[in-house]
Residue, then its C-alpha position, 0 to 999 in steps of 0.5 A: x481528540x481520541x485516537x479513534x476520532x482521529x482516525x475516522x477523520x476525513x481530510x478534505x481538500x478544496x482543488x480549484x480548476x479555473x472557476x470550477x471547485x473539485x472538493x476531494x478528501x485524502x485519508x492516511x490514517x494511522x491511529x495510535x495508543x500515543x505511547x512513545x517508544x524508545x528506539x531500541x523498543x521498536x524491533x521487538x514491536x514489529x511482529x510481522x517480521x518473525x511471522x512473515x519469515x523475514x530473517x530467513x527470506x534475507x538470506x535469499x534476498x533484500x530488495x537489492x536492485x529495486x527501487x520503490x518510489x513512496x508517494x506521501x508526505x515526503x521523506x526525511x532520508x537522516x533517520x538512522x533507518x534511512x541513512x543511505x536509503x533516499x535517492x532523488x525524488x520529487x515534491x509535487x506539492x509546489x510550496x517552499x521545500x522539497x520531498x525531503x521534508x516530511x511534514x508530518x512524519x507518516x511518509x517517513x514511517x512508509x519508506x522505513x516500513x519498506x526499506x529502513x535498515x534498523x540502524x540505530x535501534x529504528x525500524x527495520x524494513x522488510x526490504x532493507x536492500x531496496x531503495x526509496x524515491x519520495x514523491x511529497x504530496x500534501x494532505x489536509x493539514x498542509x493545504x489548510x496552510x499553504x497554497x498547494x499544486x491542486x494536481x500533486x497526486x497526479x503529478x507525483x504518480x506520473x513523475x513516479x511512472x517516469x522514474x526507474x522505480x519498479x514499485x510505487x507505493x501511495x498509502x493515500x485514498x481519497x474517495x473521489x477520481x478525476x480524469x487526470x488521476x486516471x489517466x496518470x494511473x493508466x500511464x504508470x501501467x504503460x510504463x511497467x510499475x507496479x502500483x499498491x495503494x490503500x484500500x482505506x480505513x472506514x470500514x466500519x463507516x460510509x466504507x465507501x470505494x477509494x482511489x487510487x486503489x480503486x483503479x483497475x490497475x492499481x492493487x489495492x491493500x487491505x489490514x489484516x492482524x497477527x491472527x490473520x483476520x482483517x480489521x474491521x476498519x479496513x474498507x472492502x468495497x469490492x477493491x481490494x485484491x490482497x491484505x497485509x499486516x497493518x495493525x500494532x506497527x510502530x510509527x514515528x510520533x510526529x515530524x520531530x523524528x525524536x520518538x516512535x509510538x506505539x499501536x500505529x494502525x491502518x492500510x497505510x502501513x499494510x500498504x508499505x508492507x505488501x510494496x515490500x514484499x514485492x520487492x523482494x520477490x522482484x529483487x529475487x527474479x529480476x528478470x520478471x515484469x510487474x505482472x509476474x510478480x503480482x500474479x505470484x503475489x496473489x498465486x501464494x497468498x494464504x486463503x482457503x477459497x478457490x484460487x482466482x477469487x476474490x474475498x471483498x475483505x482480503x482479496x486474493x488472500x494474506x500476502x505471503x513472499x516466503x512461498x516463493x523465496x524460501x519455497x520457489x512457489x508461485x507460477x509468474x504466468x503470462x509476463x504481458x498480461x495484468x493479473x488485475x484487469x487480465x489484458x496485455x499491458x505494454x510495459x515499456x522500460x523504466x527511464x533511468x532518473x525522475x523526472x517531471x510529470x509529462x503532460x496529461x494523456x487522454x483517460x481511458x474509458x475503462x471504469x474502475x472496478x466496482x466503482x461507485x458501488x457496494x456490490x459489484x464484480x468484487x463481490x461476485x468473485x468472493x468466497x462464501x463462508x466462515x473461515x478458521x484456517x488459512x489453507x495451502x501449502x506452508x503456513x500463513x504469512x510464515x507463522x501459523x495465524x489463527x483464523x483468516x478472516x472469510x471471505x464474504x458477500x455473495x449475491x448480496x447475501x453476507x456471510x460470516x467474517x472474522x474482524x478485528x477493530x483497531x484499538x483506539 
Protein backbone atom coordinates (compact mmCIF):
# COMPACT_ATOMS: atom_id res chain seq x y z
CA UNK A 1 0.00 0.00 0.00
CA UNK A 2 1.61 3.54 -1.04
CA UNK A 3 1.96 6.10 1.76
CA UNK A 4 -0.83 7.97 -0.14
CA UNK A 5 -3.46 5.06 0.19
CA UNK A 6 -2.70 4.96 3.49
CA UNK A 7 -3.37 7.90 4.42
CA UNK A 8 -6.76 8.46 2.57
CA UNK A 9 -7.82 5.23 4.42
CA UNK A 10 -10.65 5.59 6.56
CA UNK A 11 -10.78 3.41 9.59
CA UNK A 12 -14.07 2.09 10.54
CA UNK A 13 -15.53 1.28 13.77
CA UNK A 14 -18.54 -1.14 14.58
CA UNK A 15 -19.92 0.38 18.26
CA UNK A 16 -22.53 -1.79 19.27
CA UNK A 17 -25.15 -0.10 21.81
CA UNK A 18 -27.76 -2.86 22.82
CA UNK A 19 -29.29 -4.12 19.65
CA UNK A 20 -28.42 -0.92 17.97
CA UNK A 21 -25.16 -0.91 15.41
CA UNK A 22 -23.49 2.86 15.43
CA UNK A 23 -20.70 2.53 12.59
CA UNK A 24 -18.16 5.29 13.38
CA UNK A 25 -14.71 5.66 11.82
CA UNK A 26 -11.55 7.30 13.58
CA UNK A 27 -8.74 8.83 11.34
CA UNK A 28 -5.14 9.38 12.60
CA UNK A 29 -3.56 9.54 9.84
CA UNK A 30 0.25 10.25 9.51
CA UNK A 31 1.61 9.27 5.89
CA UNK A 32 5.10 8.84 5.39
CA UNK A 33 8.23 8.52 2.90
CA UNK A 34 9.01 5.07 5.25
CA UNK A 35 12.45 5.99 5.48
CA UNK A 36 13.99 5.37 8.58
CA UNK A 37 16.08 7.54 10.63
CA UNK A 38 18.45 7.09 13.18
CA UNK A 39 17.95 8.72 16.24
CA UNK A 40 20.59 11.29 15.92
CA UNK A 41 19.10 12.25 12.45
CA UNK A 42 15.73 13.18 14.01
CA UNK A 43 16.45 17.00 15.70
CA UNK A 44 17.65 18.15 12.59
CA UNK A 45 14.41 16.96 10.68
CA UNK A 46 12.26 19.10 13.09
CA UNK A 47 12.14 22.11 11.30
CA UNK A 48 9.49 24.09 12.94
CA UNK A 49 11.48 24.51 15.84
CA UNK A 50 14.05 26.97 14.63
CA UNK A 51 11.04 28.64 12.67
CA UNK A 52 8.86 28.85 15.81
CA UNK A 53 11.83 30.47 17.80
CA UNK A 54 11.75 27.50 20.18
CA UNK A 55 15.24 27.78 21.63
CA UNK A 56 14.82 31.30 22.26
CA UNK A 57 10.97 30.74 24.05
CA UNK A 58 12.97 28.17 26.38
CA UNK A 59 14.47 30.43 28.06
CA UNK A 60 11.32 32.30 28.90
CA UNK A 61 9.64 29.12 29.75
CA UNK A 62 9.07 25.13 29.09
CA UNK A 63 5.74 23.97 29.73
CA UNK A 64 6.60 23.55 33.62
CA UNK A 65 3.44 23.22 35.68
CA UNK A 66 1.36 22.06 32.67
CA UNK A 67 0.14 18.84 32.45
CA UNK A 68 -1.32 17.60 28.89
CA UNK A 69 -3.36 14.82 28.77
CA UNK A 70 -2.77 12.73 25.18
CA UNK A 71 -5.79 11.12 24.25
CA UNK A 72 -4.52 8.33 21.55
CA UNK A 73 -3.07 5.20 21.02
CA UNK A 74 -1.38 5.17 24.33
CA UNK A 75 2.01 6.12 25.48
CA UNK A 76 5.20 4.22 25.85
CA UNK A 77 6.67 6.41 28.72
CA UNK A 78 10.62 4.30 28.35
CA UNK A 79 11.63 6.12 24.99
CA UNK A 80 14.57 7.98 25.84
CA UNK A 81 12.52 11.31 24.94
CA UNK A 82 9.94 10.13 27.47
CA UNK A 83 11.89 9.07 30.27
CA UNK A 84 10.28 11.09 33.23
CA UNK A 85 7.61 12.71 31.30
CA UNK A 86 4.45 9.94 31.72
CA UNK A 87 2.33 10.44 34.67
CA UNK A 88 -0.79 8.00 35.41
CA UNK A 89 -3.33 7.95 32.87
CA UNK A 90 -6.22 5.84 31.81
CA UNK A 91 -6.92 3.17 29.04
CA UNK A 92 -10.28 3.20 28.07
CA UNK A 93 -10.14 0.90 25.49
CA UNK A 94 -10.97 -2.06 28.11
CA UNK A 95 -8.74 -4.88 26.97
CA UNK A 96 -5.63 -6.53 28.65
CA UNK A 97 -3.14 -3.87 28.83
CA UNK A 98 -3.08 -0.19 29.86
CA UNK A 99 -2.25 3.51 28.68
CA UNK A 100 1.17 2.57 28.38
CA UNK A 101 1.03 0.19 26.05
CA UNK A 102 1.16 2.16 22.70
CA UNK A 103 -0.15 -0.26 19.81
CA UNK A 104 0.93 1.45 17.17
CA UNK A 105 3.47 3.82 17.98
CA UNK A 106 1.40 7.33 17.01
CA UNK A 107 0.13 8.06 20.35
CA UNK A 108 3.75 7.86 21.60
CA UNK A 109 4.97 10.16 18.68
CA UNK A 110 2.02 12.89 19.94
CA UNK A 111 3.33 12.90 23.57
CA UNK A 112 7.16 13.31 22.27
CA UNK A 113 5.85 16.22 19.97
CA UNK A 114 4.69 17.91 22.91
CA UNK A 115 6.94 17.10 25.83
CA UNK A 116 9.75 14.75 24.96
CA UNK A 117 13.02 15.90 25.82
CA UNK A 118 15.65 14.82 23.06
CA UNK A 119 17.17 12.59 25.51
CA UNK A 120 19.21 10.16 23.45
CA UNK A 121 19.11 11.91 20.17
CA UNK A 122 15.02 11.63 20.16
CA UNK A 123 12.73 14.00 19.57
CA UNK A 124 12.45 17.22 21.14
CA UNK A 125 9.36 18.73 22.32
CA UNK A 126 8.18 22.16 21.87
CA UNK A 127 7.12 22.03 25.61
CA UNK A 128 9.78 19.64 27.30
CA UNK A 129 8.87 20.86 30.55
CA UNK A 130 5.07 19.79 30.67
CA UNK A 131 3.86 16.76 31.49
CA UNK A 132 1.82 13.92 29.59
CA UNK A 133 -1.33 11.99 30.88
CA UNK A 134 -2.12 9.10 28.37
CA UNK A 135 -5.56 8.51 28.03
CA UNK A 136 -5.36 4.95 25.37
CA UNK A 137 -8.18 4.43 23.25
CA UNK A 138 -8.43 2.08 19.99
CA UNK A 139 -8.49 2.95 16.67
CA UNK A 140 -9.56 0.37 13.57
CA UNK A 141 -6.76 -1.79 13.50
CA UNK A 142 -7.24 -2.65 17.31
CA UNK A 143 -10.85 -3.31 17.19
CA UNK A 144 -10.60 -5.39 14.27
CA UNK A 145 -8.50 -7.50 16.99
CA UNK A 146 -10.07 -7.22 20.09
CA UNK A 147 -13.11 -6.56 21.82
CA UNK A 148 -13.22 -3.00 22.83
CA UNK A 149 -15.14 -0.51 25.13
CA UNK A 150 -17.40 0.97 22.15
CA UNK A 151 -17.55 4.43 24.61
CA UNK A 152 -13.46 4.77 25.02
CA UNK A 153 -13.73 8.07 23.22
CA UNK A 154 -15.95 9.53 25.39
CA UNK A 155 -14.63 7.70 28.63
CA UNK A 156 -11.10 8.85 27.97
CA UNK A 157 -12.24 12.88 27.35
CA UNK A 158 -14.13 12.62 30.43
CA UNK A 159 -11.44 10.82 32.53
CA UNK A 160 -8.99 13.59 30.81
CA UNK A 161 -11.75 16.31 32.18
CA UNK A 162 -11.17 14.74 35.60
CA UNK A 163 -7.68 14.75 35.54
CA UNK A 164 -5.41 17.87 36.47
CA UNK A 165 -4.26 18.30 32.93
CA UNK A 166 -4.71 21.64 31.67
CA UNK A 167 -4.64 20.80 28.19
CA UNK A 168 -6.16 17.97 26.28
CA UNK A 169 -4.68 16.78 23.11
CA UNK A 170 -6.83 14.07 20.87
CA UNK A 171 -5.31 13.83 17.48
CA UNK A 172 -8.39 11.62 16.30
CA UNK A 173 -11.30 12.65 14.07
CA UNK A 174 -14.05 10.78 13.36
CA UNK A 175 -16.98 12.08 11.10
CA UNK A 176 -19.76 10.85 13.25
CA UNK A 177 -20.94 12.62 17.16
CA UNK A 178 -23.24 10.94 19.30
CA UNK A 179 -25.00 12.60 22.29
CA UNK A 180 -22.31 10.97 24.84
CA UNK A 181 -19.42 12.30 22.84
CA UNK A 182 -21.03 15.79 23.14
CA UNK A 183 -21.92 15.98 26.22
CA UNK A 184 -18.16 14.50 27.46
CA UNK A 185 -16.84 17.59 25.12
CA UNK A 186 -19.30 19.94 27.17
CA UNK A 187 -18.04 18.52 30.47
CA UNK A 188 -14.27 19.09 29.84
CA UNK A 189 -15.19 22.96 29.12
CA UNK A 190 -17.16 22.96 32.48
CA UNK A 191 -14.09 21.71 33.83
CA UNK A 192 -11.65 24.48 32.55
CA UNK A 193 -9.74 22.35 29.71
CA UNK A 194 -8.65 23.42 26.87
CA UNK A 195 -9.12 20.78 24.27
CA UNK A 196 -7.37 20.60 20.67
CA UNK A 197 -8.09 18.02 18.20
CA UNK A 198 -7.49 17.40 14.47
CA UNK A 199 -9.66 18.90 11.98
CA UNK A 200 -8.69 15.79 9.71
CA UNK A 201 -6.93 14.72 6.67
CA UNK A 202 -9.25 14.32 3.62
CA UNK A 203 -9.16 17.69 2.37
CA UNK A 204 -8.72 16.58 -1.01
CA UNK A 205 -11.48 14.08 -0.47
CA UNK A 206 -15.40 13.95 0.80
CA UNK A 207 -13.52 16.74 3.42
CA UNK A 208 -16.25 16.13 5.38
CA UNK A 209 -16.79 17.89 8.83
CA UNK A 210 -14.95 15.93 11.65
CA UNK A 211 -15.19 15.45 15.70
CA UNK A 212 -14.37 16.02 18.27
CA UNK A 213 -12.90 19.28 16.17
CA UNK A 214 -15.74 19.90 15.30
CA UNK A 215 -17.74 20.67 18.71
CA UNK A 216 -18.09 24.33 19.47
CA UNK A 217 -15.68 23.74 22.35
CA UNK A 218 -13.05 22.12 21.15
CA UNK A 219 -10.31 23.90 18.76
CA UNK A 220 -9.70 22.51 15.97
CA UNK A 221 -5.89 22.26 14.15
CA UNK A 222 -5.42 22.61 10.60
CA UNK A 223 -1.50 21.45 8.85
CA UNK A 224 0.35 24.08 7.47
CA UNK A 225 4.17 23.52 5.88
CA UNK A 226 7.62 25.50 6.27
CA UNK A 227 6.09 27.91 4.09
CA UNK A 228 3.24 28.51 5.98
CA UNK A 229 0.63 27.24 3.28
CA UNK A 230 -1.83 24.90 4.58
CA UNK A 231 -1.95 21.20 2.92
CA UNK A 232 -4.21 20.31 0.56
CA UNK A 233 -5.10 17.46 2.93
CA UNK A 234 -5.86 19.06 5.66
CA UNK A 235 -9.76 19.21 5.83
CA UNK A 236 -11.46 22.92 6.11
CA UNK A 237 -15.20 22.28 6.41
CA UNK A 238 -15.86 25.30 8.48
CA UNK A 239 -14.08 23.77 11.70
CA UNK A 240 -10.98 24.85 11.92
CA UNK A 241 -9.97 27.74 13.99
CA UNK A 242 -5.98 27.63 13.71
CA UNK A 243 -3.09 25.72 11.98
CA UNK A 244 -0.14 24.34 12.76
CA UNK A 245 3.13 22.75 11.23
CA UNK A 246 2.17 19.26 10.37
CA UNK A 247 4.09 18.45 7.21
CA UNK A 248 7.85 16.78 7.11
CA UNK A 249 7.45 15.59 11.19
CA UNK A 250 9.69 12.93 12.24
CA UNK A 251 7.79 9.80 13.61
CA UNK A 252 8.11 6.55 15.15
CA UNK A 253 8.23 3.73 12.21
CA UNK A 254 5.90 1.27 14.13
CA UNK A 255 5.10 0.11 18.01
CA UNK A 256 8.90 -1.30 18.16
CA UNK A 257 10.14 2.03 19.04
CA UNK A 258 13.65 0.95 17.33
CA UNK A 259 13.60 3.80 14.59
CA UNK A 260 12.10 6.97 13.63
CA UNK A 261 11.00 7.60 9.93
CA UNK A 262 10.92 10.27 7.88
CA UNK A 263 8.17 12.66 6.07
CA UNK A 264 5.49 11.98 8.84
CA UNK A 265 2.50 14.07 7.62
CA UNK A 266 -1.03 15.25 8.91
CA UNK A 267 -3.16 17.17 11.49
CA UNK A 268 -2.04 14.54 13.88
CA UNK A 269 1.12 16.18 14.63
CA UNK A 270 -0.07 19.91 14.02
CA UNK A 271 -2.58 18.90 16.67
CA UNK A 272 0.31 18.00 19.24
CA UNK A 273 2.26 20.87 18.24
CA UNK A 274 -0.39 23.85 18.74
CA UNK A 275 -1.31 21.70 22.28
CA UNK A 276 2.33 22.53 22.90
CA UNK A 277 2.37 25.88 22.13
CA UNK A 278 -0.55 26.23 24.73
CA UNK A 279 1.49 25.10 27.31
CA UNK A 280 3.90 27.14 26.92
CA UNK A 281 1.96 30.37 26.89
CA UNK A 282 -0.05 28.79 30.21
CA UNK A 283 3.27 27.62 31.64
CA UNK A 284 4.30 31.48 31.16
CA UNK A 285 1.16 32.87 33.02
CA UNK A 286 -0.02 30.52 35.19
CA UNK A 287 -2.59 32.47 36.37
CA UNK A 288 -4.84 32.49 33.44
CA UNK A 289 -7.67 30.23 32.49
CA UNK A 290 -8.12 28.29 29.18
CA UNK A 291 -9.83 30.91 27.74
CA UNK A 292 -6.98 33.53 28.07
CA UNK A 293 -4.61 31.52 26.54
CA UNK A 294 -6.66 30.37 23.31
CA UNK A 295 -7.74 34.10 22.95
CA UNK A 296 -3.88 34.92 22.79
CA UNK A 297 -3.38 31.87 20.70
CA UNK A 298 -5.75 33.17 18.03
CA UNK A 299 -4.98 37.00 19.04
CA UNK A 300 -1.16 36.51 17.85
CA UNK A 301 -1.62 34.10 15.16
CA UNK A 302 0.13 35.20 11.70
CA UNK A 303 -2.80 36.32 8.98
CA UNK A 304 -3.41 38.98 7.12
CA UNK A 305 -7.09 39.24 7.22
CA UNK A 306 -9.26 41.11 9.66
CA UNK A 307 -8.57 40.02 13.11
CA UNK A 308 -11.69 37.80 14.50
CA UNK A 309 -12.10 36.08 11.08
CA UNK A 310 -12.22 33.00 10.31
CA UNK A 311 -10.27 31.40 7.27
CA UNK A 312 -12.02 28.04 6.57
CA UNK A 313 -8.48 26.56 5.73
CA UNK A 314 -6.19 28.30 8.51
CA UNK A 315 -8.75 29.48 11.14
CA UNK A 316 -7.56 32.27 12.90
CA UNK A 317 -4.09 32.12 11.40
CA UNK A 318 -0.59 30.04 11.89
CA UNK A 319 -0.37 29.60 15.69
CA UNK A 320 2.66 31.75 16.84
CA UNK A 321 3.41 31.35 20.97
CA UNK A 322 6.66 33.54 20.32
CA UNK A 323 4.63 36.66 20.25
CA UNK A 324 3.81 36.56 23.54
CA UNK A 325 6.78 34.90 25.17
CA UNK A 326 9.36 36.45 23.57
CA UNK A 327 7.08 39.77 22.84
CA UNK A 328 4.33 40.09 25.76
CA UNK A 329 1.75 40.37 22.58
CA UNK A 330 -1.55 38.80 23.12
CA UNK A 331 -4.64 40.69 24.99
CA UNK A 332 -5.95 37.19 27.37
CA UNK A 333 -9.50 39.04 27.36
CA UNK A 334 -12.51 38.09 29.35
CA UNK A 335 -10.88 35.17 31.69
CA UNK A 336 -14.70 33.58 31.73
CA UNK A 337 -15.72 33.92 28.05
CA UNK A 338 -14.86 31.20 25.39
CA UNK A 339 -13.19 32.78 22.51
CA UNK A 340 -14.82 29.86 20.45
CA UNK A 341 -18.51 29.91 21.38
CA UNK A 342 -18.24 33.84 22.99
CA UNK A 343 -20.18 32.42 26.23
CA UNK A 344 -19.26 32.62 29.73
CA UNK A 345 -17.93 29.13 30.73
CA UNK A 346 -18.04 27.98 34.25
CA UNK A 347 -14.48 26.32 34.60
CA UNK A 348 -14.58 24.91 37.93
CA UNK A 349 -10.66 23.50 39.23
CA UNK A 350 -9.06 20.81 37.87
CA UNK A 351 -9.07 17.62 40.59
CA UNK A 352 -5.85 16.71 41.50
CA UNK A 353 -5.54 12.86 40.09
CA UNK A 354 -7.15 10.88 37.01
CA UNK A 355 -10.00 9.42 37.59
CA UNK A 356 -12.70 7.21 36.03
CA UNK A 357 -15.14 8.65 33.55
CA UNK A 358 -18.17 9.94 35.60
CA UNK A 359 -21.66 9.15 34.40
CA UNK A 360 -22.73 10.77 31.23
CA UNK A 361 -24.33 14.20 31.60
CA UNK A 362 -27.49 15.06 29.36
CA UNK A 363 -26.05 16.79 26.03
CA UNK A 364 -26.60 20.17 25.31
CA UNK A 365 -28.47 21.07 22.73
CA UNK A 366 -26.12 23.78 21.27
CA UNK A 367 -25.29 22.15 17.38
CA UNK A 368 -21.65 21.97 16.52
CA UNK A 369 -20.25 24.71 14.32
CA UNK A 370 -21.13 24.24 10.60
CA UNK A 371 -22.18 20.74 11.49
CA UNK A 372 -23.17 18.63 8.52
CA UNK A 373 -22.51 21.22 6.09
CA UNK A 374 -19.69 22.45 3.57
CA UNK A 375 -20.92 26.17 4.14
CA UNK A 376 -22.07 27.68 6.96
CA UNK A 377 -20.71 30.05 9.95
CA UNK A 378 -17.14 28.99 9.27
CA UNK A 379 -17.45 30.24 6.01
CA UNK A 380 -19.23 33.27 6.39
CA UNK A 381 -16.26 34.43 8.93
CA UNK A 382 -13.53 33.77 6.07
CA UNK A 383 -11.27 36.37 4.68
CA UNK A 384 -11.22 36.61 0.83
CA UNK A 385 -8.34 36.69 -1.42
CA UNK A 386 -4.94 35.46 -2.61
CA UNK A 387 -2.48 36.01 0.35
CA UNK A 388 1.59 36.20 -0.41
CA UNK A 389 2.34 37.41 3.23
CA UNK A 390 1.71 36.88 6.79
CA UNK A 391 1.13 40.24 8.05
CA UNK A 392 1.51 41.73 12.05
CA UNK A 393 3.74 42.42 14.11
CA UNK A 394 7.14 39.85 13.85
CA UNK A 395 7.41 37.34 11.67
CA UNK A 396 5.47 34.10 11.03
CA UNK A 397 5.82 31.31 13.29
CA UNK A 398 9.29 33.18 14.49
CA UNK A 399 10.77 32.77 10.71
CA UNK A 400 9.61 34.75 7.80
CA UNK A 401 7.17 31.66 5.91
CA UNK A 402 6.61 32.36 2.34
CA UNK A 403 3.09 32.86 1.26
CA UNK A 404 0.10 32.15 3.83
CA UNK A 405 -2.09 30.19 2.40
CA UNK A 406 -5.45 32.74 1.89
CA UNK A 407 -8.25 32.37 3.43
CA UNK A 408 -11.13 31.63 1.25
CA UNK A 409 -15.01 30.73 0.67
CA UNK A 410 -17.37 33.58 0.89
CA UNK A 411 -20.90 33.54 -0.14
CA UNK A 412 -20.11 30.45 -1.81
CA UNK A 413 -17.79 32.15 -4.19
CA UNK A 414 -14.09 30.46 -3.79
CA UNK A 415 -11.21 32.40 -3.59
CA UNK A 416 -7.60 31.69 -4.48
CA UNK A 417 -5.49 29.59 -1.91
CA UNK A 418 -2.27 28.59 -1.60
CA UNK A 419 -2.16 24.48 -0.89
CA UNK A 420 0.24 22.24 -0.36
CA UNK A 421 -0.31 18.38 -0.95
CA UNK A 422 1.87 16.04 1.25
CA UNK A 423 4.30 13.95 -0.57
CA UNK A 424 3.30 10.42 -0.79
Amino acid sequence: MTAEMARRRKHVRFRVLGALVVVASWSMVFATAAQPAAAADVQPKQWYLDAMQAEEMWKVAKGEGVKVAVIDTGVNPNTPSLKGQVLKGFDATGVAGDENDDYSGHGTNMAELIAGTGAGGGIKGLAPGAKIIPMRISNTEFQHKHSVNARDSEDAIRAAADSDAKIISMSFSSPYSTQRHRAAVEYAESKGKLFFASVGNDGDGSNEVEYPAAYPQVVGVASADEKGAVAEYSQSAGTVDIAAPGQEIPHWCDNSFQSYCNGGEGTSPATAIASASAALVWSANPDWTANQVLNVLFDTAARDWKKGDRSAFLGHGLIRPSMNLLKGKGDPGDPDISPLTKKRTSAAPASPEPSAPAPSAPASPQPARNEGQKGGEGDETVASGETTKASGDGPPLGLILGGIAGAAVLGGVVFAVVRRRGTA
